[in-house]
N, C-alpha and C positions, 0 to 999 in steps of 0.2 A: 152161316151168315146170321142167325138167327140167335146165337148164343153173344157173338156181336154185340150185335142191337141191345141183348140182354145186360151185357157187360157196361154198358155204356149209359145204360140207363142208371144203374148202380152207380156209376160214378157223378152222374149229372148232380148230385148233391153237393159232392166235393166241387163239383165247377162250380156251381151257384155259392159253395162257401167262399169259395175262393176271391171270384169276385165281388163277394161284399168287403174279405178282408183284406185286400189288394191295396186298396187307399190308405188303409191303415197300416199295413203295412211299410208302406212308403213313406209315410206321415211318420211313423217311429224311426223307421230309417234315416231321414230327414232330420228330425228328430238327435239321434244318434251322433250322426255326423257335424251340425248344429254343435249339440253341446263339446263334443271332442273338438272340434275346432273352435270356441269359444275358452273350452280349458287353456288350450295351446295357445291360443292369444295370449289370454293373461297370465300365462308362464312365462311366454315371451317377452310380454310388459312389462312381468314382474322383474322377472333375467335382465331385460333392457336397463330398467331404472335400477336397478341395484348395481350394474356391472358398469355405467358408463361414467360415474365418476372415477372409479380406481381406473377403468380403463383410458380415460381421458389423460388423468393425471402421469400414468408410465407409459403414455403416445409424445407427451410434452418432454418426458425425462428424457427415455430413449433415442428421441430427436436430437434433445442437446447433446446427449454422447455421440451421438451419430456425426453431427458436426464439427466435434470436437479434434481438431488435425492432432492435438498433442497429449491425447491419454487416451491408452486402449481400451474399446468396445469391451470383449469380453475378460472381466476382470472377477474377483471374489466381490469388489464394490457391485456389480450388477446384481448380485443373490440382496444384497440389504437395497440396494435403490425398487426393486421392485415389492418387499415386502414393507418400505416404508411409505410406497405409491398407494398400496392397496389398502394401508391402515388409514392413510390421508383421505383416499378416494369413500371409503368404509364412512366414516364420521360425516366426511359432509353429508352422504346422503342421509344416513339415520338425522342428522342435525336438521335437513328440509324436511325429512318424512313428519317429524314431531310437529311442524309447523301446521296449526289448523284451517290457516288459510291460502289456499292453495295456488290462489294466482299471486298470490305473494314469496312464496315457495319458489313457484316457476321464475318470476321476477329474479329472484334472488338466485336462482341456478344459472340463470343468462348469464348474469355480472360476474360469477365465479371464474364460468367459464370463462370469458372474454378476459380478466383479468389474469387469469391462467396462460394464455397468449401471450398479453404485455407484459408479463414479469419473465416467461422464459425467453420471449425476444427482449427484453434489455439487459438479458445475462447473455443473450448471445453477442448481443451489440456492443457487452463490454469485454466478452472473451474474444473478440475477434478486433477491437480498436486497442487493447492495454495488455493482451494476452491475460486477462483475470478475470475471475469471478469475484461481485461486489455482494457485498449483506445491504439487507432493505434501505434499511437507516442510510448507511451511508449515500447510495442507490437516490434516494430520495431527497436528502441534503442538495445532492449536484444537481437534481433534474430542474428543479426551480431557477439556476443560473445558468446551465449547460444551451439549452437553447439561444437566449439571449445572450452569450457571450462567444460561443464557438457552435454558432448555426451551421456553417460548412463541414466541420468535421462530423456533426452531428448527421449532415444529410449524407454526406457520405460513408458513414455507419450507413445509415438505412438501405442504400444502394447496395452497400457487402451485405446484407444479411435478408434481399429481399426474397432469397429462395427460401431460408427458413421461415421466415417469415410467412410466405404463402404457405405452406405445410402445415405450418400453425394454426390456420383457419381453420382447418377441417374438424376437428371437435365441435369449434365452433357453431358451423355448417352444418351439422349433424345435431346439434341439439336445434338449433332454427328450426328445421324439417321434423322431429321428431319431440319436440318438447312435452305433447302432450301423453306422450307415451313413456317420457322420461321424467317426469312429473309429474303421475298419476292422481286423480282425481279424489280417490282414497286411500288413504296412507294403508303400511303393512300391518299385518297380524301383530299381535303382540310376541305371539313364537320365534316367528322371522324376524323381531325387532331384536331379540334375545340372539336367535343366531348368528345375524349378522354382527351383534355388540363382540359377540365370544369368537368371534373368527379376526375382526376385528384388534382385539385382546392379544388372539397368536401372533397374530402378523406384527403388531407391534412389539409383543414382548420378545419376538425370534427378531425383528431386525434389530431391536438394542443389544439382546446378548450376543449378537455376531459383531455389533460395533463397537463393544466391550473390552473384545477378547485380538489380540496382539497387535500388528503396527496402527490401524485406525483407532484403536481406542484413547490416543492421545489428542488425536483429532475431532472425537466426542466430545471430548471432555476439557481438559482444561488449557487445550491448542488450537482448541476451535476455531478457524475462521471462516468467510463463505468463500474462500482460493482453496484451501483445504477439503470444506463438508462437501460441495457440491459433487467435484469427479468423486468423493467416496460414499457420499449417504444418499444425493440429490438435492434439488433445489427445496422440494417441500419441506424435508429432513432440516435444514439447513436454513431455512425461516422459522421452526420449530425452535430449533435450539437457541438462535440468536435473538427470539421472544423469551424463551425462557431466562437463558441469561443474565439479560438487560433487567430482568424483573429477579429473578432468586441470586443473581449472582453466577459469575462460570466458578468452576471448581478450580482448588486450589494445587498448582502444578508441585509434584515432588520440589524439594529445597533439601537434595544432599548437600554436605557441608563438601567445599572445595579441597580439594590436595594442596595444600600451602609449601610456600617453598621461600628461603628468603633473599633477600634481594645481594645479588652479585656484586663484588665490588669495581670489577672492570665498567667502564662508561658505555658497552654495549653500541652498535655499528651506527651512529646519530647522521652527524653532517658531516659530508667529506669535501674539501675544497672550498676556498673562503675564507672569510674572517667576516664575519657579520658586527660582531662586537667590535670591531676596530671602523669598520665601516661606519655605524652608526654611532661610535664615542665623541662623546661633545661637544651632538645637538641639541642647541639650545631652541625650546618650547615659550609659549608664553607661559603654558600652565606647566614647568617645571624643564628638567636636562635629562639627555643621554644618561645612562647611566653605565660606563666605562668601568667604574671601580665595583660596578656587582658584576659586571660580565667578563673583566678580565682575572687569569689564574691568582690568586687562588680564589675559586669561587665554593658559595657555600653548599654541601650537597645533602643537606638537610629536608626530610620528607615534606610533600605539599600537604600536611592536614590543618586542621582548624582541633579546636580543645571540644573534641566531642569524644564522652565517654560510651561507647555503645553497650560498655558488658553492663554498666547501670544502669543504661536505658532499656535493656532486653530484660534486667532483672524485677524492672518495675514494672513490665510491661504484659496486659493479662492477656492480649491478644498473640497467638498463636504465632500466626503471620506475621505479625510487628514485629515479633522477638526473633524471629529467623531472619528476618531481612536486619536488625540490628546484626545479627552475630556474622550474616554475611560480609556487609561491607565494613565493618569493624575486626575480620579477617582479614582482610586482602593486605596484599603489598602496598603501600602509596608510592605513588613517583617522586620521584626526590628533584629538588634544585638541581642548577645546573649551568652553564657555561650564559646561556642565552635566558636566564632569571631576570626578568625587569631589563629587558635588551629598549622597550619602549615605553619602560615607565613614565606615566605621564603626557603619554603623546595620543595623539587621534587615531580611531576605527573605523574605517569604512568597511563595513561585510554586506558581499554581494552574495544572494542565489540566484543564477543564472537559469531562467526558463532554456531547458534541452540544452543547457552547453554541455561540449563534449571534445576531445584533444581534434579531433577532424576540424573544427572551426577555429583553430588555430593557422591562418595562414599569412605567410611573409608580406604577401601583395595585397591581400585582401582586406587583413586585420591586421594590419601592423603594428598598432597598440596593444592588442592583445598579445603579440607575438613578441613586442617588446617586454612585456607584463610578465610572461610567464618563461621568460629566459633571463631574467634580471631577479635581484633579490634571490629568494628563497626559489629552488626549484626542484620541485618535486616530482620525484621518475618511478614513482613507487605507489600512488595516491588511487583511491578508487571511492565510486559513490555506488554501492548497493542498488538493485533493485530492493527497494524496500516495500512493492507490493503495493504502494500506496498515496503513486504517481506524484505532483509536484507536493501535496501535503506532506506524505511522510521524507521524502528529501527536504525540506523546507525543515521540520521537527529535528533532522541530524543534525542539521548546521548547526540551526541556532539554541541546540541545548546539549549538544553531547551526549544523548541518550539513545537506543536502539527504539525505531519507529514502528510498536506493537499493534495490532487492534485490538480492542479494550470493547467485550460488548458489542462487536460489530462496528463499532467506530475508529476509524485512526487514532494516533494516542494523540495529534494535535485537539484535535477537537474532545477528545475525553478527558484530556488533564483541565480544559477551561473551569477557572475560576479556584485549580488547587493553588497551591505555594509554591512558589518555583525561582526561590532565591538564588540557586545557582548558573541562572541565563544571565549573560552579558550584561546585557541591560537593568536586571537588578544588583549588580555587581560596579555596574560606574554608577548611577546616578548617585547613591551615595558618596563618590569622591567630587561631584557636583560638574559633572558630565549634560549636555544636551544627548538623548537616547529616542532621535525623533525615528520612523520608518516611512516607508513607502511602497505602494506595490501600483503599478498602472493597469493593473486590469480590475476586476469587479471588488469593488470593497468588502463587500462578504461571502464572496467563496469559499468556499470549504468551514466557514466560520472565523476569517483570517483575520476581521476587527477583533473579535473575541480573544483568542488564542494569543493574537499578537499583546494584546493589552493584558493578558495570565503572565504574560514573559518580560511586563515591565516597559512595553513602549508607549510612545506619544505614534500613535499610526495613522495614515490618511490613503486614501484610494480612492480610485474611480468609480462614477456612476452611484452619486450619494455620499461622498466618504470624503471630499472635500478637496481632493486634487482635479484639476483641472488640466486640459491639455489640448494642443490645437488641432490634432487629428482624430476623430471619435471611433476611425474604423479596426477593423481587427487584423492584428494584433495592433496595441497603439506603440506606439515609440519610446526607446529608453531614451534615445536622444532627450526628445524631449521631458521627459523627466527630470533629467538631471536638471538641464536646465533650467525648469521651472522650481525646483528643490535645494541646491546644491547650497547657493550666495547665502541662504537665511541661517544654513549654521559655520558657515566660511567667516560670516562676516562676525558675527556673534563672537566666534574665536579672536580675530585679530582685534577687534576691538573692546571685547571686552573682556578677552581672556578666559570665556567659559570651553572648555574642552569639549568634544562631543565623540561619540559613539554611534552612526548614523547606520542605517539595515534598510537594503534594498532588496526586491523581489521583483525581480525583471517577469516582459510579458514577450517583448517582440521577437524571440526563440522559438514560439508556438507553434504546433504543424495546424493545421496540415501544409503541407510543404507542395504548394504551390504556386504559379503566377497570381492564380487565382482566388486560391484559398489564406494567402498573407500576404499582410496588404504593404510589410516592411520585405520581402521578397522580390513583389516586384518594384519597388522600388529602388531595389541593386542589381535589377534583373539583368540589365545593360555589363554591368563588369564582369560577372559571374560566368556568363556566358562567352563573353572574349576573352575568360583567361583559359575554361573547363568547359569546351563545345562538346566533347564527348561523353558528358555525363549526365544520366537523367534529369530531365526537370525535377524529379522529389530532391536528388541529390544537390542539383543547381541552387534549386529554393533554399537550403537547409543554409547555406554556403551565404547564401543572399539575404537572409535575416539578422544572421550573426552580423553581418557590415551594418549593421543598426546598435548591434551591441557594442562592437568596437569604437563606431563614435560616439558613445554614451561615456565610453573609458577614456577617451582622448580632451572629450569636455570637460571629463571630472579633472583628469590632471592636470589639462593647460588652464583649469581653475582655482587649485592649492600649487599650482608654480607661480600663477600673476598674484595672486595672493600671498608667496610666499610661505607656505607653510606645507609644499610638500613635501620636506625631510622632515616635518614633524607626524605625519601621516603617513598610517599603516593601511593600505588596501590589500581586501582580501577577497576572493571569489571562489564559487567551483557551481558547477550545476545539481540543480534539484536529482534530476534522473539524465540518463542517457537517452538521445531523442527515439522513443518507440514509436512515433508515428512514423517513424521510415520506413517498417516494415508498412507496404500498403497492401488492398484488397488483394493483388493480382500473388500475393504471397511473396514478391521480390524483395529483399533484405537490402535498402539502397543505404541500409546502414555499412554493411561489410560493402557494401561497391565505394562507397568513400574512404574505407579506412585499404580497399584495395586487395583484401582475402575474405576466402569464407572464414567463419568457424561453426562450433557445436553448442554456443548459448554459453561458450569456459565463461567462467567471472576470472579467470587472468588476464581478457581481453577485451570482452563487454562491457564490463563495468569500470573498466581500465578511463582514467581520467584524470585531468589536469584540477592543479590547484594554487592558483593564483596571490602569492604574498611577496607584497613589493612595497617598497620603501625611496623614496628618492636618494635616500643619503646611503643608498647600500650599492657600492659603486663595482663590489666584486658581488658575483652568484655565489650562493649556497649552497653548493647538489647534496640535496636529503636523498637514500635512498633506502629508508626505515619504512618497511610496509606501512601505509597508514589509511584513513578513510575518514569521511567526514562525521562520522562523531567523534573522532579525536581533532576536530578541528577549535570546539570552545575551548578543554582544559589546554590546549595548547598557547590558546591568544592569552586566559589567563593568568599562564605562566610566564610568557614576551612580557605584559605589563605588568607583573609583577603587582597581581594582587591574590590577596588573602583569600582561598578558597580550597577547599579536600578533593585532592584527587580520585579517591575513592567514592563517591559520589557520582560519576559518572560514567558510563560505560565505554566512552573512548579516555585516550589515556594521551601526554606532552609527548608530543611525536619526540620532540627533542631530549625524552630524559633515558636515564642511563641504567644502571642497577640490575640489567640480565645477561644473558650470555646467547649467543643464536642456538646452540647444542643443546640449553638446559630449559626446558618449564617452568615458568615462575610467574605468577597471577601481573605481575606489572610489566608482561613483555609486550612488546607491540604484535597485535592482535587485529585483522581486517576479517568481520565474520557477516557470511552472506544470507539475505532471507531463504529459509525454510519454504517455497513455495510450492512443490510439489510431491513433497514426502517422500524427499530422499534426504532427510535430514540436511546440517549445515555444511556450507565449501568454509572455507577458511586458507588464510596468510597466514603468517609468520616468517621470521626473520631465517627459520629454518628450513620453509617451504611449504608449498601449495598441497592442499588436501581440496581435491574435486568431489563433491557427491554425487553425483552422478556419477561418476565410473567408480566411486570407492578409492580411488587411487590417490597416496602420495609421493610427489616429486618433489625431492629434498633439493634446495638452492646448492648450489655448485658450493664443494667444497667445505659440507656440514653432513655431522649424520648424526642421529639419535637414536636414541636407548631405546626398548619395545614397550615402554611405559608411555612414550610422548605422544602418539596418538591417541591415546583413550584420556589422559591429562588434557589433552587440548579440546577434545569431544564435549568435556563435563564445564571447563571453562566459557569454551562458544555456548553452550545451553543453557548455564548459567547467566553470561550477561545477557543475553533475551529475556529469562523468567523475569530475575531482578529492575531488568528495566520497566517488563509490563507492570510489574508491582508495584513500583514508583509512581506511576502512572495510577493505578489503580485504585491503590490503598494511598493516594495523597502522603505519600510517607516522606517528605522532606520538612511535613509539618511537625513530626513526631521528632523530629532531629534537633527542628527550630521552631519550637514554639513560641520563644515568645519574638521571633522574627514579623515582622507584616510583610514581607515581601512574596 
């Protein structure tokens, strides 16, 4: 017991150390723990703010793929979508960290964010209302008139896209709660400013060289659009380039020289049944006569050119670009004259673009003017209007120039050729034979730029809502009826009294979906017949049916106005619709497009885009059946050559539906050619006289009764990619000035 006691005495030091160093102990401990979880915070911090822009940025990408019903999730695009998230997400923050003041910083992180939301939902709100992704510009053009003029369709985008929409918030959300931990109070190291630049650096330099290298790399570069970059680079990516662009220029697409071939002497499968020339001989005009003795045999079959010498214009010429597009269309075949040459020389135009017309609004009971219209005359079973990607603008640009409707710099070519030379539109083409060349369009007078563009193409134009037409219904969509009527008498009368001919261009509105009771306001107002004639057909489809009867009596007025006038055999009307109506597909994803035409299909453009084209004449008492592939940029060289005026067929990318000089078996640059937009990187579909080549499947089916050599499809390949490059170029490079200089038109 005793040794005990001893023992314990011995250690009473150790106790008494103990408990002096006990507190300190703890205090270091404390201490300890203190600092390691103070490191950890601001690693965390640091981690936080550096990682939630890149992570932000492919939360917003990833969403859009996510919703995206018509391109697959996991593709080779998702490796470069997320390396060019993380390069975008990288920059800004380094971009706020530099900033020395820091609630200005934070400020300025809100607005990113928040604009990061509304730019990836109005890509959604236009991939789910147009099937497309739009670039800024464009994007931003329409939103200033979009509300104001198609408020309904607009809300109902919002309705379809209110689930992504909410999802969207959450970045948002997330920085609200956390901003000051995401926008630290002190900027980084200068090390960490370095590594993150050089990380940074990889990401971006690994997402260009993977969008470099094989089929997207045309879509980098010099095919670029935002329908294109978005499913392949994303949206950041994709505001990148279309800044870049607009500002250095897009790159210049390959310009191989074409397979030339020369033109056949057989007359090639034109008009079958008819006599239009006999029809229309030896009406007399005020501003001149039928012309019987150019369109009966023997007629001249001498090429449509003008005295343009290109190989001297490409030899003077220092720029690179200018002298290939000279040696381009200074190759090609021209379409030669031909049976129906100057068929209405001297007589009147009316050309219509129909908002959403489509052969399903063709009906006996409902439109019977329409139905008269496009079984009379000229009738065409063959005709088609592209998705050109770029909704009533770039259908509006086929019609009325003959050209393929490119983006140029993120914009439509309407709005990007404003203010070039554009002598080969219509309407620079009659007013000098002293033509009236007035237009019209009843909805917002500067959509899409339409005062602008329309006055680049040579008209006298007026519109609603500031633009100087007036009309007695203000609601949406307004009335073609009344249109005409308010329009028609002022150059009717002009004519018969005083002999001035005119060339008149309308651009209808009361076709416009959304296709409701509710939502058009010329819908329900036929809502009554549509319904007692088609009780079993959707309201979308009802409505669509019930607009058109607006458009129908717009045609009935115009003609029971050049007959009491007397001058409807001097008068050539023409129509076809801008696009096929896509607002028929609605939210609930039901196609009441194919429910009106009565089948499914798979998006074929032998049936989609399958559509009526309206050229009628009073004095043409027998039909014409055309059944020459053809599409509405072959609609201007074609009226051209009806009135029989001085213009080069090689100039324009559609071609005289009616001219002759190929064979359907053989290849040859001046066959008739129907070629569809490029919209989701399966390269071009294409017609011919030979048969349908689908992108989509790869496959072609040759028209009954023809076959071709193993040359013809790659022939036809280089020519459909051809008229696209050349048309953007036209557009781009103002190259009609370089042709016609000393032109002012």
């Amino acid at each position: 017991m005793s040794h005990i006691t001893q023992n314990l005495k011995k250690l009473r030091p150790c106790g008494q150390f103990l408990q002096k160093a006990g507190p300190r102990c703890k205090a270091g401990c404390r201490a300890l723990c203190s600092w390691i979880a103070t490191s950890v915070s601001r690693a965390a911090s640091s981690l936080l703010c550096v990682l939630f822009f890149p992570a932000s940025i492919l939360y917003y990408e990833l969403l859009l793929r996510a919703f995206d019903r018509d391109a697959a999730f996991f593709t080779p695009a998702l490796l470069r979508i997320v390396l060019f998230s993380v390069s975008a997400g990288l920059l800004i923050f380094l971009i706020l960290d530099l900033l020395p003041r820091r609630r200005a910083a934070r400020i300025a992180a809100g607005v990113l964010t928040g604009m990061g939301a509304v730019l990836f939902c109005v890509e959604r709100g236009c991939r789910s209302t147009f099937g497309l992704y739009y670039g800024v510009a464009f994007m931003g053009h329409v939103a200033q008139n979009a509300l104001r003029g198609f408020g309904s369709t607009v809300a109902q985008t919002g309705l379809e896209i209110l689930p992504f929409a909410a999802l969207s918030l959450i970045p948002m959300a997330a920085f609200l709660l956390l901003q000051k931990k995401i926008v630290l109070q002190s900027g980084q190291t200068r090390r960490v400013r370095i590594a993150l630049a050089a990380a940074l650096a990889v990401c971006r330099l690994a997402g260009g060289m993977l969008s470099a290298c094989g089929s997207a790399a045309r879509y980098y570069t010099y095919d670029f659009t935002a329908n294109n970059g978005i499913p392949s680079f994303g949206v950041c990516a994709s505001v990148r380039l279309e800044l870049e662009y607009r500002i250095l220029g897009a790159p210049v697409p390959p310009l191989p020289p074409l397979a030339n071939a020369p033109a056949v002497p057989a007359a090639g499968p034109n008009a079958s049944a008819g006599d239009a020339a006999a029809a229309a001989s030896g009406q007399n005009g005020a501003a001149g006569t039928g012309s019987s003795d150019l369109a009966s045999p023997p007629f001249s079959t001498e090429p449509n050119i003008l005295n343009i010498d290109f190989e001297a214009l490409a030899e003077s010429e220092p720029n690179e670009v200018i002298q290939s597009m000279h040696r381009y269309f200074g190759g090609l075949t021209p379409s030669e004259k031909n049976e129906y040459t100057g068929l209405f020389r001297g007589k009147n135009l009316i050309l219509i673009t129909a908002e959403s017309f489509a052969t399903p609004a063709v009906d006996e009971v409902l439109t019977p003017t329409l139905y008269r219209l496009t079984h009379e005359g000229f009738v065409f079973r063959n005709f088609y209007q592209p998705d050109w990607t770029q909704s009533t603008c770039g259908g509006e640009f086929s019609v009325t120039t003959g050209l393929i409707p490119n983006w140029i710099f993120g914009c439509p070519a309407a709005q990007a050729c404003i203010g070039n030379r554009m002598p080969t539109t219509l309407a620079h083409l009659f007013a000098p034979l002293g033509y009236n060349v007035p237009a019209w369009h009843n909805g917002i007078y500067t959509y899409y730029d339409r005062d602008r563009y329309l006055a680049t193409f040579g008209y006298s134009y007026q519109g609603c809502d500031g633009g100087g037409l007036e009309l007695p219904f203000n609601g949406f969509p307004r009335s073609d009826l009344e249109m005409i009527e308010a329009t028609a008498d002022s150059y009717i009368s002009d004519y018969v009294e005083n002999g001035v001919p005119f060339h008149a261009y309308y651009m209808t509105i009361s076709g416009h979906g959304g296709y409701s009771w509710g939502g058009n306001g010329m819908s329900a107002k036929h809502r009554e017949a549509v319904e007692a004639r088609y009780p079993a057909l959707s309201e979308t489809a009802q409505a669509y049916l019930a607009c058109n009867m607006e458009l129908d009596l717009a045609l009935k007025c115009l003609v029971d106005k050049l007959e009491a006038a007397g001058i409807a055999e001097d008068t050539l009307i023409v129509m076809t619709g801008d696009h096929y109506p896509y607002l028929m597909l609605t939210g609930d994803r039901v196609d009441h497009y194919n429910e009106l035409r009565g089948f499914e299909d798979t998006e074929s453009v032998t049936s989609r885009y399958r559509n009526t084209l309206l050229m009628w004449c009073a004095g043409m008492e027998d039909p014409v059946i055309v059944d020459t592939p053809c599409s509405s940029i072959d609609i201007v060289p074609t009226l051209c050559n009806l009135f029989g005026l001085e213009y080069d067929s090689r100039l324009y990318s559609g071609r005289d539906i009616f001219a002759g000089g190929y064979a359907p078996d053989r290849y040859s640059p001046c066959m008739p050619l129907v070629v569809f937009y490029n919209s989701r990187g399966q390269g071009c579909s294409w017609i011919t006289a030979a048969g349908t080549y689908e992108c989509s499947t790869g496959v072609f089916t040759p028209a009954e009764g023809v076959a071709v050599d193993d040359t013809y499809l790659e022939q036809v390949h280089r020519l459909a990619e051809a008229r696209f490059t050349y048309s953007m170029l036209t557009v781009q490079y103002d190259y009609y000035k370089y042709v016609f200089p000393e032109d002012g038109g």
